[in-house]
C-alpha positions as CSV (number, residue, x, y, z in Angstrom):
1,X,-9.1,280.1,-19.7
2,X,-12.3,278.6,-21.4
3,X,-12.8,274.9,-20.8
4,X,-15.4,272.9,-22.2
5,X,-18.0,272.8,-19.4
6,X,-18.1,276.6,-20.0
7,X,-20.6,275.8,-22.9
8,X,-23.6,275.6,-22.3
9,X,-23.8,272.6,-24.6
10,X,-21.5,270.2,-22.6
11,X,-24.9,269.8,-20.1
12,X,-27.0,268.5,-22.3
13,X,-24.0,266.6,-24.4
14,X,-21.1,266.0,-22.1
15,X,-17.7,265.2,-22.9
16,X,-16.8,261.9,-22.8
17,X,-13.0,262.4,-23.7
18,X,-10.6,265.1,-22.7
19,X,-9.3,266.5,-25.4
20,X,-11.2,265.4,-27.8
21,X,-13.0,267.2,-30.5
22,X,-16.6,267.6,-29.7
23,X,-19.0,266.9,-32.8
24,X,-22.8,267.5,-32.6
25,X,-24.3,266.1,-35.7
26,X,-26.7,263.7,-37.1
27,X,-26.2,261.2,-40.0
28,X,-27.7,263.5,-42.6
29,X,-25.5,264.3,-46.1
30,X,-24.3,267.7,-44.3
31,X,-22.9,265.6,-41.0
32,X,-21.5,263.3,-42.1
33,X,-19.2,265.4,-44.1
34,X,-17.5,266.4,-40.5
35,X,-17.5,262.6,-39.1
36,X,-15.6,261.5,-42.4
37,X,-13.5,263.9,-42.4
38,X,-12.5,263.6,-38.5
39,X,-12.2,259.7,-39.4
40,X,-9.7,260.0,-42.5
41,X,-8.0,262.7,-40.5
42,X,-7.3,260.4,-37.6
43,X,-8.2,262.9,-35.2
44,X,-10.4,261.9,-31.9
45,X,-13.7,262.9,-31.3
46,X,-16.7,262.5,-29.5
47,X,-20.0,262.4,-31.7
48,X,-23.1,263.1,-29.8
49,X,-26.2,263.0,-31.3
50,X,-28.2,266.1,-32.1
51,X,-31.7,264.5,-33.5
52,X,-33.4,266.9,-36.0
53,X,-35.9,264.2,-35.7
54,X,-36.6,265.2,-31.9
55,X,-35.6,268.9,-32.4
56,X,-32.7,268.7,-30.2
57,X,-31.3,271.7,-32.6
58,X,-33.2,274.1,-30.9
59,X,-31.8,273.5,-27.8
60,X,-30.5,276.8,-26.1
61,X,-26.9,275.1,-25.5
62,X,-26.7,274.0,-29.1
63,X,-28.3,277.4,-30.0
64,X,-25.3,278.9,-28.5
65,X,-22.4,277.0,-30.8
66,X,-25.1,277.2,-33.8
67,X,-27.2,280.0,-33.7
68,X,-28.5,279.2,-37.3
69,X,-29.9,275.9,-35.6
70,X,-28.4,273.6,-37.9
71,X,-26.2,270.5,-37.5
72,X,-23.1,269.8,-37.8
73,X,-21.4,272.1,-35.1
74,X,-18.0,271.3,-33.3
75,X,-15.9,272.1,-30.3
76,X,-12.1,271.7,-30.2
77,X,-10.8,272.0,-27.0
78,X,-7.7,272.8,-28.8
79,X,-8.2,275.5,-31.1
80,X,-5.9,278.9,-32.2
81,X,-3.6,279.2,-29.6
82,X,-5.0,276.1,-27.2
83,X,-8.4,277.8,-26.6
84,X,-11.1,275.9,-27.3
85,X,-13.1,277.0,-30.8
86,X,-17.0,276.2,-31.6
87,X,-17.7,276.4,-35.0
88,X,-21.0,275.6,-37.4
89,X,-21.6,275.4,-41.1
90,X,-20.2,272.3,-42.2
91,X,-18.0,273.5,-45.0
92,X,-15.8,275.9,-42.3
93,X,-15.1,273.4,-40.4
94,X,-14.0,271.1,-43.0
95,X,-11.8,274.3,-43.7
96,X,-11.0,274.5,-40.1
97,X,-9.8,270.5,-39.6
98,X,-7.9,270.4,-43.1
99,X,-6.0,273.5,-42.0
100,X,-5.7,272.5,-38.3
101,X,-3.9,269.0,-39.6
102,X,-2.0,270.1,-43.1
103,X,-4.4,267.1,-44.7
104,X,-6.9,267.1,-47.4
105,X,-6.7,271.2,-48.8
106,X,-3.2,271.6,-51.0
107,X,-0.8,274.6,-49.4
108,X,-0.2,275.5,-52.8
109,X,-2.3,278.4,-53.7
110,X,-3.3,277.4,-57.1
111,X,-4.5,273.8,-56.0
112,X,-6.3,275.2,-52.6
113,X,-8.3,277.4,-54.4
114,X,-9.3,274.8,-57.0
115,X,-10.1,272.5,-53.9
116,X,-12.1,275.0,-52.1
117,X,-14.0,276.0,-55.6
118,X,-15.7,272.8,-55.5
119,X,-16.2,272.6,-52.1
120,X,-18.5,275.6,-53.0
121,X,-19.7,274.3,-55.5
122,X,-21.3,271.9,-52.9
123,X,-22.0,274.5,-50.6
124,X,-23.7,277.0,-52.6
125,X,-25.3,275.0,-55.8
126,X,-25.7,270.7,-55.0
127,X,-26.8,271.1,-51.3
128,X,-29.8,273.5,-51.6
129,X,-30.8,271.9,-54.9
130,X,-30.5,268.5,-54.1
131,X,-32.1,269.0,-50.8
132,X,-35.1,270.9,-52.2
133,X,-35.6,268.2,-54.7
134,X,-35.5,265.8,-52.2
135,X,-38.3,267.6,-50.3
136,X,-40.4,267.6,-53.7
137,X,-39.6,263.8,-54.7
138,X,-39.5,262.2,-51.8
139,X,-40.8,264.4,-48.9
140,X,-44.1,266.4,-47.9
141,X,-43.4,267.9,-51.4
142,X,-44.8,265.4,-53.1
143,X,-48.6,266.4,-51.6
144,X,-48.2,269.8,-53.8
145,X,-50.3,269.4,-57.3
146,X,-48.1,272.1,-59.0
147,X,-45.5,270.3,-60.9
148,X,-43.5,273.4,-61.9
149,X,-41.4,273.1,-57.8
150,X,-40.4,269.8,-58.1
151,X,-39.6,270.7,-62.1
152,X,-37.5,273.2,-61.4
153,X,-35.2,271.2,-59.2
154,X,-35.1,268.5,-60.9
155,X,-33.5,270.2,-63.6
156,X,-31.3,271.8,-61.6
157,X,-30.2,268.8,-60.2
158,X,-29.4,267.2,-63.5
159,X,-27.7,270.0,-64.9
160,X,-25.6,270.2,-62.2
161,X,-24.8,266.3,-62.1
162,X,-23.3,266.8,-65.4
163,X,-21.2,269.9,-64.6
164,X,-19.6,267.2,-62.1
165,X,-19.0,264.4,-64.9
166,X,-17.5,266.8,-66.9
167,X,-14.8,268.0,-64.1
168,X,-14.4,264.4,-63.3
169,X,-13.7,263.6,-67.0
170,X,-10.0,262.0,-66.9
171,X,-9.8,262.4,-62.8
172,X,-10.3,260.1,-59.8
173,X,-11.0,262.7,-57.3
174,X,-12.9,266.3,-58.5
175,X,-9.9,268.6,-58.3
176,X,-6.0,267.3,-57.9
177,X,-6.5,264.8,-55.6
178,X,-8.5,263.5,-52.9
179,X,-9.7,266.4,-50.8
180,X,-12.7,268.6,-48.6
181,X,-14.0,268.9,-51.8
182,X,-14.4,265.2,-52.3
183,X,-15.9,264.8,-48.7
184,X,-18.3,267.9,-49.3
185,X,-20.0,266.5,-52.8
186,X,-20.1,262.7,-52.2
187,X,-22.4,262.4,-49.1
188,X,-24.9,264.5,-51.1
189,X,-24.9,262.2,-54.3
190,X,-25.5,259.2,-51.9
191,X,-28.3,260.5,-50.5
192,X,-29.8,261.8,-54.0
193,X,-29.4,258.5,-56.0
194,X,-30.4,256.1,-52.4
195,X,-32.3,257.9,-50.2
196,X,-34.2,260.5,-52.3
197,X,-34.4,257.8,-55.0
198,X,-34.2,260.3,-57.3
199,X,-31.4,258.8,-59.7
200,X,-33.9,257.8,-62.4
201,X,-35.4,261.2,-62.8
202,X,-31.8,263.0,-62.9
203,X,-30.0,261.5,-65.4
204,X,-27.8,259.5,-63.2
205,X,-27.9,255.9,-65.4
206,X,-26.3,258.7,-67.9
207,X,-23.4,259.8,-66.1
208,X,-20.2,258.5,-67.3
209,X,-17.9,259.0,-64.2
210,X,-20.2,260.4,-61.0
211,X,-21.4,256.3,-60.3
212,X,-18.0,255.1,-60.3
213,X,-17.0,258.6,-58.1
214,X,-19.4,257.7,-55.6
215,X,-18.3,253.9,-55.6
216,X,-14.6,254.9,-54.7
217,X,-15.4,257.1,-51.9
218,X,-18.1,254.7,-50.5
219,X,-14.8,252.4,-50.4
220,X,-13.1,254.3,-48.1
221,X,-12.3,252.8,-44.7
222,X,-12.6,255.9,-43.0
223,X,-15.7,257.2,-45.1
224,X,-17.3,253.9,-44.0
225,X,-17.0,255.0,-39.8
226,X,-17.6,258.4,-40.4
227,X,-20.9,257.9,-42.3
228,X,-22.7,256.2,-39.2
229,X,-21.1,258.6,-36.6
230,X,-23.0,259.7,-34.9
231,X,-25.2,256.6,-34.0
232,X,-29.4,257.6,-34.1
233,X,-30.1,257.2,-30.7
């Protein structure tokens, strides 16, 4: 049977709990999706720090569990049957724990699919765009004389930021109720309006429901721990 110290990963990051899950991540928009999550799930985990900074993602062990060299990526020693699972891309494994615990993604079919529409929504249209606009605004982008990049984004951005404030017209929570969805899309308007500073150029002073959105997830207990898991070394 496959135990942990069978990855390769557990040398350079070893478990410090049995049967914990094992999270390698860093305290970017896209990890802490998985640390929050773990948190309002109530399920243990150790966080070990994979710094992009350092370019501990190309490590062949972490290579192994992420082969698109990426954070986050996970190891539950209890996976399908009791085997141990490693997955990556952030938005399966927030599949993966809501399903594992009956939490945060509806049974019913109706309301899972609305849940897991947004969480693509994330996945596919305000992660890439608000990342590349990050990288024009705020990053080495900003050395490049052509406006039309940064533009482009921008827009995209914005136009997107609406789509949201019209969903959340009427609604606490972007689909039925609190959800994946809700984990997925928050982190990334945090880090566009605070880190990215790029609220003034997006519209966001506009928006008549994403601000306050944003302010009731930030008031989460558990989104509180799971946004400084795991600590920069």
């Amino acid at each position: 049977m496959t135990a942990l110290s069978d990855f390769p990963v557990s040398r350079r990051w070893p478990p410090r709990r049995a049967g914990a899950i094992q999270l390698y991540s860093f305290p970017t928009p896209n990890g802490v999706k998985v640390s929050i999550a773990l948190e309002e799930l109530g399920l243990p985990y150790d966080a070990h720090c994979v710094s992009i900074l350092s370019g501990d993602q190309f490590d062949p062990g972490f290579l192994a569990i992420s082969p698109n060299n990426k954070i986050p990526a996970i190891i539950d020693p209890e996976g399908p049957e009791g085997r141990p699972l490693a997955l990556f891309e952030s938005g399966a494994i927030l599949i993966y724990l809501a399903e594992k615990t009956g939490r945060l993604l509806p049974a019913e079919p109706a309301a899972r699919y609305r849940v897991l529409s947004w969480l693509m929504f994330q996945m596919g249209s305000i992660g890439p765009m608000f990342g590349q606009l990050g990288f024009f605004h705020a990053f080495a982008g900003r050395e490049i004389e052509d406006p039309r990049p940064k533009e482009r984004y921008r827009a995209e951005a914005e136009r997107l930021l609406k789509v949201l404030d019209g969903q959340l017209a009427g609604r606490e929570w972007v689909a039925d109720d609190y959800s994946i969805a809700d984990i997925a899309i928050c982190p990334w308007l945090r880090t566009l309006r605070d880190y990215y500073k790029a609220g003034d150029i997006t519209g966001w002073d506009g928006l008549a429901h994403v601000p306050a959105y944003l302010d009731r997830f930030l008031a989460r207990p558990a989104v509180q721990l799971g946004l400084v898991q795991p600590p920069r070394e």
